[in-house]
N, C-alpha and C positions, 0 to 999 in steps of 0.2 A: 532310359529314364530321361524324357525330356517334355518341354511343353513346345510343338512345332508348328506354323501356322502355315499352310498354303494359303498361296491369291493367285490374282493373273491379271492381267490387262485387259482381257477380254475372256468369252467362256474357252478356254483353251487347256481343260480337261483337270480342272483341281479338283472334284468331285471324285473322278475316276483316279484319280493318283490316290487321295486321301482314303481311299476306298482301299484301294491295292497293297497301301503301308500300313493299312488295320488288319488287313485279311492275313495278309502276308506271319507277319511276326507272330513269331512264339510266346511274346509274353502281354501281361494284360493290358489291354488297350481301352481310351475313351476316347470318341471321336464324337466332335460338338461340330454340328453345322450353323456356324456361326456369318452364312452369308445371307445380307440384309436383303437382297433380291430376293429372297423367297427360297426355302428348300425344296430338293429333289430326293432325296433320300427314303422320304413315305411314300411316293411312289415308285419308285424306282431299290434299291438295294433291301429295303426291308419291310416291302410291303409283302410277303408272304413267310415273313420271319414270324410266329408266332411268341406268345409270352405267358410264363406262369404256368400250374397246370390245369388252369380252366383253356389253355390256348388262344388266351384272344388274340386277336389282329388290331395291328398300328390303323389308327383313326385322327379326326383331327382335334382329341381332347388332351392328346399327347404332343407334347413337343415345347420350344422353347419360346414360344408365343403365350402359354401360360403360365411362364415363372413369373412375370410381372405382375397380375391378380395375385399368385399365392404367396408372392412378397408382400403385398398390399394385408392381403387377410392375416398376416401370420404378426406384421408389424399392427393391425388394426386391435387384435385382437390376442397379443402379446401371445401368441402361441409356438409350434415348434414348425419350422420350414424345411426340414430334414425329409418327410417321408412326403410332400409336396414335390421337390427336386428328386429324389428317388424313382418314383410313381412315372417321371417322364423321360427315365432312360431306358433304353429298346436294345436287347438282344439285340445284335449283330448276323449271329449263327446260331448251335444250338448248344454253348459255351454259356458259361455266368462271368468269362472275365471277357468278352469281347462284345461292349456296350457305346453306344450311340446317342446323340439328342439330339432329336427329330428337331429341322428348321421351321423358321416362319414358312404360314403357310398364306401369308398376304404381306406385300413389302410394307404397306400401310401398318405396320404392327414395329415395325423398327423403332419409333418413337418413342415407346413404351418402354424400351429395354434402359433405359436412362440409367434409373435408380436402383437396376438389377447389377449391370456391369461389374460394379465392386466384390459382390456375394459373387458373382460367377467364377469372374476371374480367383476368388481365392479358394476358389472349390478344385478349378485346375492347377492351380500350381500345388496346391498339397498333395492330389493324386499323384500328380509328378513328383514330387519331392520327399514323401513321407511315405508312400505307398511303391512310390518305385515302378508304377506304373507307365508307360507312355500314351502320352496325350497330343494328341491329334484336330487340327481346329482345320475347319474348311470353311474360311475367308469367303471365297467366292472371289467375282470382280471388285476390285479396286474403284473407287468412287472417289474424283477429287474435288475438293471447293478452295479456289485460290492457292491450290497448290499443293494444298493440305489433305491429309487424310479426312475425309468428311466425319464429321463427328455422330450424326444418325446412319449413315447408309455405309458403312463401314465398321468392323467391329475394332475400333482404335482402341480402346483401352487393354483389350488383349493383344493385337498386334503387336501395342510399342512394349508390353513385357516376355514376349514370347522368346522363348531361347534364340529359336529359327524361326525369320521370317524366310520361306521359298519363293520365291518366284518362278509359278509355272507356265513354260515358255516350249511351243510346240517347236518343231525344228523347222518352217518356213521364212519365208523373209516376210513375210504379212505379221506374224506371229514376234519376230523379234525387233521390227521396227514399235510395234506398240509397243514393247515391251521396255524400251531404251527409255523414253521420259520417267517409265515408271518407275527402275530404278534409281534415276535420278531424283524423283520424289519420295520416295520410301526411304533413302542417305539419307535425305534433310530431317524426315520425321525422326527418325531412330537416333539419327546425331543426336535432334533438338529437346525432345520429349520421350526418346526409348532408352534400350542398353546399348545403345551404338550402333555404328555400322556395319560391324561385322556377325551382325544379326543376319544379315542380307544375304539370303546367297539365289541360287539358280537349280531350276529341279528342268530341266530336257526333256522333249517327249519326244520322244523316233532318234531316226540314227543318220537324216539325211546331211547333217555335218557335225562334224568333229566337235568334243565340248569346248576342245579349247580354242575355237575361232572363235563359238559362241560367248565363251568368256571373256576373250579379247574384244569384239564386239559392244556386248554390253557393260562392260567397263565392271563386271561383278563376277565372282568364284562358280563356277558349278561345282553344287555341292552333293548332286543325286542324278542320275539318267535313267528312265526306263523305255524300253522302245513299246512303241505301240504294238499291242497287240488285240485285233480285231475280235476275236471270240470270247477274251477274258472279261476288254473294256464292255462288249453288248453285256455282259453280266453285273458287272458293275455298276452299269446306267439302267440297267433295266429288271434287276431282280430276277425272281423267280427261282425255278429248279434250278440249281448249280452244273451247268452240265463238264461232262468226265472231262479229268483232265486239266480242269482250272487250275486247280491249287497247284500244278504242275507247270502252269503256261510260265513264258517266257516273260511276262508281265510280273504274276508275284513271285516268280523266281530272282527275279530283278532287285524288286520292291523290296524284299528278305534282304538282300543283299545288302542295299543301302541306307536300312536302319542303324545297321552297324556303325558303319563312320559317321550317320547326323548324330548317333546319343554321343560319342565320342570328339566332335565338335562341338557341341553344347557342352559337356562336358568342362572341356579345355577353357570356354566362353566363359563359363562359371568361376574357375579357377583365377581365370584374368582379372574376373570382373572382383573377385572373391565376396560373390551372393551371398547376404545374410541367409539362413532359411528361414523359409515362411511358415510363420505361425498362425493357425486358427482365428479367425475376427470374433468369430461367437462361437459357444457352444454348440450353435448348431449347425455349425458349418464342420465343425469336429464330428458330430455323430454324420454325415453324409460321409467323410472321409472313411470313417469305421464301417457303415455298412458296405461301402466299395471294398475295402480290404476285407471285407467276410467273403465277397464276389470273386475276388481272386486269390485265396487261399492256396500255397500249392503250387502256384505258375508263374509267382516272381520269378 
């Protein structure tokens, strides 16, 4: 039970991570790709994920480029935005609790998300808190302006309340030198405008050095490692037939593994922070929660 946001400095495999800790886990999962560059996801992991039982196929009239219209029409037209936000989450697999929101599919559409951010974000944090769900946000790259979290090309308002912010950091020295400013900008935000610093931590990818140089290094915790593994991640980048043996690779064996200690660090965070829980903004941001909990009946 937690709301965890991967990023990275650069493309340095948060798709494929975030990908690996949805697939991985036992229990119901939402993973929002929430990266302003544009999503990979409808092409790539769930483009031959079918939905419903007429089977359709993810297209581009799904995803989170048009939560902003069916904000607009629901506020226009005083109507209900529940089965609008519904209507654009995507099977994963061929589960009803492991659900997805397809990204922007034009970075130009980021602009738009202004007056949505508020409804979104409280749509995640109740999956995670009332539902019991985990919830999963693929950040993408990092985008600064003056230092700061850029306010369009970055999903800042989720970031700064996310339990876990990650930072995914390959194990090269190309990979963790960008990575050092970034941490040092992602402190000042979470100090300034998040739940803290100890939001921050470090998610590793390979094994070519130890976590803890790399934590000493970047002056931040590793809080998750998985090593690379080439035949899971092709699957994760690029969809299609699952072939044998995934669910068994050393990647989401990994991935299984260190869901455990992020909900239990989050956890702990909560306790520190002692989080009010979040309450529903509207009625209708309650009935999307409810129809999620029909979705995962069973698999808390």
């Amino acid at each position: 039970m937690a709301l965890i946001a991967l990023v990275s400095a650069k493309s340095d495999g948060v798709t494929t991570s975030a990908g690996a800790l949805a697939l991985a886990g036992r229990r119901p999962v939402l993973l929002a790709e929430l990266d302003m560059a544009g999503g990979t996801l409808r092409h790539g992991l769930l483009r031959d994920v079918p939905r419903g039982p007429h089977r359709e196929r993810l297209d581009g009239t799904v995803g989170l480029h048009r939560l902003p219209q069916a904000h607009w029409e629901r506020a226009g037209a005083e109507g209900d935005f529940t089965p609008q936000v519904a209507r654009h989450l995507w099977p994963m697999d061929d589960s009803d609790w492991r659900v997805a929101l397809p990204g922007l599919i034009d970075p130009r559409q980021a602009a738009s998300l202004a007056s949505t951010w508020p409804t979104l974000l409280n749509v995640l944090q109740l999956t995670d808190q009332q539902l019991g769900w985990d919830v999963l946000v693929d950040g993408g790259r990092i985008v600064l302006e003056g230092g700061r979290l850029h306010p369009v090309l970055t999903a800042a308002p989720v970031l700064r309340e996310a339990d876990l912010v990650l930072l995914v950091v390959r194990m090269t020295e190309a990979s963790q030198a960008l990575a050092y400013p970034m941490v040092q900008a992602l402190n000042r935000e979470l100090a300034g405008q998040g739940t803290g610093t100890r939001a921050l931590g470090l998610l590793v990818l390979g094994d070519a050095y130890r976590p803890d140089d790399v934590s000493r290094a970047l002056e931040a915790p590793v809080l998750a490692s998985l090593p690379w593994d080439e035949a899971a991640a092709a699957y994760l980048q690029s969809g299609g037939r699952m072939p044998r043996g995934v669910s068994r690779s050393r990647l989401l064996r990994a991935a299984r593994e260190a869901m455990g200690p992020l909900r239990e660090h989050a956890d702990r965070r909560r306790l520190h922070l002692q989080m009010k829980a979040v309450q529903a903004a509207t009625p209708e941001v309650a009935r999307i929660v409810q129809q999620l909990a029909q979705r995962g009946t069973g698999h808390g």
